[in-house]
N, C-alpha and C positions, 0 to 999 in steps of 0.2 A: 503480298509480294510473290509474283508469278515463280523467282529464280529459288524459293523456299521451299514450293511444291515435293523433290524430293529430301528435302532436311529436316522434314516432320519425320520421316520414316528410314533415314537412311543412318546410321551410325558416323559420326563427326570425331570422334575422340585417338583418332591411330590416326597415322601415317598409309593410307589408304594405297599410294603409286608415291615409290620414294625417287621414280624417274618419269619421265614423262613417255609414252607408248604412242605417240603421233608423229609423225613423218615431219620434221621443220623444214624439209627443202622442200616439199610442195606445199607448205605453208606459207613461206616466203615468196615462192614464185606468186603465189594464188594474190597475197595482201599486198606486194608491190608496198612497203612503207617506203616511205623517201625523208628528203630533212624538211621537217618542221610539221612532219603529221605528229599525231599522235595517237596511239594505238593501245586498244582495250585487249588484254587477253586473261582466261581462265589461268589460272598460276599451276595448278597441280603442282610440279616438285621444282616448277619456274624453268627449267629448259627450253621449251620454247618459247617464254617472254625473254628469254638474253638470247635465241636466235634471231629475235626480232629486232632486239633492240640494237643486234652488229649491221642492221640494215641500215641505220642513222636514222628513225624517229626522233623528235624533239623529246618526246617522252614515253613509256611505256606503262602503262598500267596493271601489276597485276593483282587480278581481285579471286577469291576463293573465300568458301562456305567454312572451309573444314582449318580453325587453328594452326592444324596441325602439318598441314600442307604449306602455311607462310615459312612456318619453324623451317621446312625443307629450303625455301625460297633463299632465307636471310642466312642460313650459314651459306650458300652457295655465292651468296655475295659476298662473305668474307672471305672466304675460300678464292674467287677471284682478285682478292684485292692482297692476298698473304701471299699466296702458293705460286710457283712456277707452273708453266703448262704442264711436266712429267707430274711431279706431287701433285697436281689438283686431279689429274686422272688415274692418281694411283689413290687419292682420299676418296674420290666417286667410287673406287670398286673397278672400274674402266679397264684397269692393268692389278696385276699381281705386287702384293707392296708386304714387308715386314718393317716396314715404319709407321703405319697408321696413326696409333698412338702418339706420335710425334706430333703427326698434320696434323690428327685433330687436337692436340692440346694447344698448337700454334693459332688454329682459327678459333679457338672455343673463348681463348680468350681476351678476344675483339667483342665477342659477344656479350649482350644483357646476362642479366643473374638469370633472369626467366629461363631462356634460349642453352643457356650453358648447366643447367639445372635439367631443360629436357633431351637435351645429347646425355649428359653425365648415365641416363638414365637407359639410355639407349649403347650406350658405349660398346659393348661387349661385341653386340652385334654388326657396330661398323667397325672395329678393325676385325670383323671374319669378311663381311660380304661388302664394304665400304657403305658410303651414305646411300649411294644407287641400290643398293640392297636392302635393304632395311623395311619394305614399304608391305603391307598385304598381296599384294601383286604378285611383287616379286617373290613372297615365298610360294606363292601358288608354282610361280616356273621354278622354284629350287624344288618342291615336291615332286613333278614333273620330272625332272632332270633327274633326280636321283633317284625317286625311287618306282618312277614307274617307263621314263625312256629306257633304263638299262634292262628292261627283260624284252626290250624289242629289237635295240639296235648296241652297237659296240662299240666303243671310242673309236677304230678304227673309222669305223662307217662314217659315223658324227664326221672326223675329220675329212673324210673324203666327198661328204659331203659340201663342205665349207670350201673346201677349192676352186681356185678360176677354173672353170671349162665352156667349151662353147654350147649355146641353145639346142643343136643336136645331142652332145655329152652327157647336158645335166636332165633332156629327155628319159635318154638311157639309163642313165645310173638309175633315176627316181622310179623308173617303172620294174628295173631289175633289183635292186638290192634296197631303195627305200619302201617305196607302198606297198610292204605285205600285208599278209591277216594280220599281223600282231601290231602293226601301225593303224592298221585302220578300226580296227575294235579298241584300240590304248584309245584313239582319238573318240571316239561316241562315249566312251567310260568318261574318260577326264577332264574332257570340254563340256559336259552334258549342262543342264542349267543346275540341276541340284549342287553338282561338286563344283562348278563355276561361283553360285552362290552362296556355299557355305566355308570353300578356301578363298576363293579370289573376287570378284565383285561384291559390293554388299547385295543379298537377295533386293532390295526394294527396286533397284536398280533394273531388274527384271519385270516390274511393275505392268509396265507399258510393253510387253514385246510379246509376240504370238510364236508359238514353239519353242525349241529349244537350237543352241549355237553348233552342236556341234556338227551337223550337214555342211555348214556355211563354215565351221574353219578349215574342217577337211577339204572342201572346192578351194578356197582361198588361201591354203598352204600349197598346193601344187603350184597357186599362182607364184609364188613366194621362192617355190626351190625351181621351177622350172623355168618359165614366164621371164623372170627376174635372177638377178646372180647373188647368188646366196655369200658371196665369199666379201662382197663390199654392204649386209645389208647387218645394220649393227641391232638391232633388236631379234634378228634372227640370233647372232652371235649368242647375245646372253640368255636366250632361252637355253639354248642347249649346251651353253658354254659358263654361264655364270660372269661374264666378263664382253665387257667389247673387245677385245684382241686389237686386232689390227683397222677394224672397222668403227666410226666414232660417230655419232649421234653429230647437229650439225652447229650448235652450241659449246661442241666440246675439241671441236677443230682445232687443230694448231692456228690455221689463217685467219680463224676469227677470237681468238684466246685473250689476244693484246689490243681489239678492238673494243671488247666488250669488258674489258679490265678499266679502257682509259672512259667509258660511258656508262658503265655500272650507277652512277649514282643522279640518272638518265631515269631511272627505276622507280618506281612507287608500287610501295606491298599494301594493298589494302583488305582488309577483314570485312567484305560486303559483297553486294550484290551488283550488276549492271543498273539495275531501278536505282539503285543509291546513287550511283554517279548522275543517273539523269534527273533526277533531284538535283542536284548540286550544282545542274548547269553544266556537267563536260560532254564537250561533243568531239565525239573521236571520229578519225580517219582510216580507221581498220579495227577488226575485232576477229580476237580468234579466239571462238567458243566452244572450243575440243568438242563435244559429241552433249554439252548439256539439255540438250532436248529430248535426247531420247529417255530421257531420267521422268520426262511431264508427262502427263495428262495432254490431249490434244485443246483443251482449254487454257493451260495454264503453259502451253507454248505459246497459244495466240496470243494472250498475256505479256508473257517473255518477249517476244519478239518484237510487239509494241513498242517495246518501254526501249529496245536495242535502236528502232527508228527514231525514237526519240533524244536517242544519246548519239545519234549520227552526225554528220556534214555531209552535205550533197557529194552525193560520186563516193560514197564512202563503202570500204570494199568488206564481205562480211564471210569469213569461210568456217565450214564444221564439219565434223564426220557423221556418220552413224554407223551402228553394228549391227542391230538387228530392229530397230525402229526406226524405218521410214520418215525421215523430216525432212519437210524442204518448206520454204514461206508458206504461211496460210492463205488459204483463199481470200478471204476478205482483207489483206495486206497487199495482195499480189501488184496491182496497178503502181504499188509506193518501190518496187524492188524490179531489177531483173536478173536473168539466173546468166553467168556467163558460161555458157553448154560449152563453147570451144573450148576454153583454159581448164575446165571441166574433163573434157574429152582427152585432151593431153597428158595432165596431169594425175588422174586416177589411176591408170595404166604403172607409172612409177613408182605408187606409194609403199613403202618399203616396211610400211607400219601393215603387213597385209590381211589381218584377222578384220579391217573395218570394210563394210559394205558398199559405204559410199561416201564422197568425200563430195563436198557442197561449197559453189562459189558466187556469193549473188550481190550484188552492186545496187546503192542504196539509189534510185534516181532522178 
């Protein structure tokens, strides 16, 4: 099974991303779902399988390797079906909340023994940093955040960095009072691959990839505070913030809160791979494969990718990221696929998720 390649090597048993770290508005532009597609996506913590699923798919599929990532999936679906819009973004961690305890005892117990057994056990930690908290990732940016942005920059700065201003202003400020030495040595130290793989990615993860990240997040954070407006970019927010504030993932919208409440059960959580489904006979009309390629071997992509044409429908739309490993179809697939370079072109320029290198849109044809 091509999609196992990294789950020989990679650690499955934690909460790996207790949120999801991908842009869903140029996921959505990019997959176009409509009614009565149905659409294949990587689950991670399911954020953007319910960004998808407010687009009206017939149905949505999310599939992930790692247990522990559905556990994230299926309270967010009770969570949607219990909670108000404010309380469900105050259980995510999203907003400042001293009722956690409440939320989650109200969703926990919708849940299976299983599912209410692995919160119970996790408890402490979501009412500090809510469910969106909770994940390896995310403590990599709370180490980050606490103990090593405050010898560079000052709450002050932080905030004045998070404000509207215009593409001359936020030039300004970033080259005056953000990129000093102490930002640009923090960044080479804390992004490096060793402390990337030993707090936040799992090492194997790095398998496949030539140097190290942290060149490429120091270019693609300028993109991020300058390029782009730091003050509407909500992954920015809880880096440095611990919280979305005013800024919301696109999943977690008010406009789409009561969409994907009354379609939630549109959803299917499955514990497998893409090759399983194309076994099974489903053939989907979009797939959104977060960045799982850059985890393979250049054999066990071509593999992967197979087994994705397989599980397709003509005209079936296919997008992913990368961060530091180069993927795009294989050679000997290429004739089956084509890359859509414009929506490509348009849409990478936006991506607000901005540590990834390249963002991938290719149509099955």
């Amino acid at each position: 099974m091509a999609e196992t390649d990294v789950a020989k090597r990679a650690a499955f048993d934690i909460i790996r991303y207790a949120q999801v770290w991908e842009d869903a508005d140029i996921l959505a532009a990019a997959l176009r779902p409509k009614a009565g597609d149905t659409v294949v996506s990587i689950a991670s913590a399911g954020d953007n399988a319910f960004a998808l699923l407010a687009e009206g798919p017939e149905r949505v599929i999310a599939v992930d390797l790692n247990p522990t990532q559905l556990a994230c999936v299926r309270i967010r679906v009770a969570a949607y079906k219990v909670h108000s819009h404010g309380e469900f973004l105050e259980l995510m961690g999203s907003r400042a909340s001293g009722r956690r305890r409440h939320l989650l005892e109200q969703v926990a117990q919708t849940l299976s023994a299983e599912d209410q057994a692995f919160w119970a056990a996790r408890k402490d930690d979501v009412l500090k940093f809510g469910i969106g908290g909770v994940g390896k990732f995310e403590n990599y940016f709370k180490l980050f955040r606490e103990w090593a942005l405050p010898f560079v920059h000052n709450r002050e700065t932080i905030d004045n960095l998070l404000r509207e201003r215009t593409p001359e202003d936020r030039a300004a400020f970033y080259e005056k009072h953000w990129n000093n030495w102490g930002w640009r040595q923090m960044l080479k130290l804390f992004f490096s691959r060793f402390v990337m793989g030993r707090l936040g990615r799992d090492p194997a993860f790095f398998d496949h990839v030539e140097g190290g990240p942290a060149q490429q997040v120091a270019r693609l954070t300028r993109k991020a505070l300058v390029d782009q407006d730091p003050s509407v970019n909500p992954y920015l927010h809880w880096i440095l913030r611990g919280s979305h504030g005013v800024a919301l993932p696109r999943a977690l919208e008010l406009e789409r809160f009561e969409t994907i409440r009354e379609r939630v059960d549109r959803l299917e959580i499955r514990l497998c791979t893409v090759e399983t489904l194309a076994e099974e006979g489903v053939k989907a009309d979009a797939f959104n494969l977060s960045d799982i390629f850059e985890y393979m071997s250049p054999e066990a992509h071509e593999q992967a990718y197979g087994t994705i044409l397989a599980a397709s429908n003509p005209g079936a739309r296919i997008a992913y990221w990368n961060m530091m490993a180069p993927r795009r179809v294989p050679a000997s697939l290429a004739a089956k696929v084509k890359t859509n370079a414009e929506l490509e072109a348009k849409l990478k320029p936006l991506d607000k998720a901005f540590f990834y290198s390249d963002f991938v849109i290719e149509e099955v044809v």
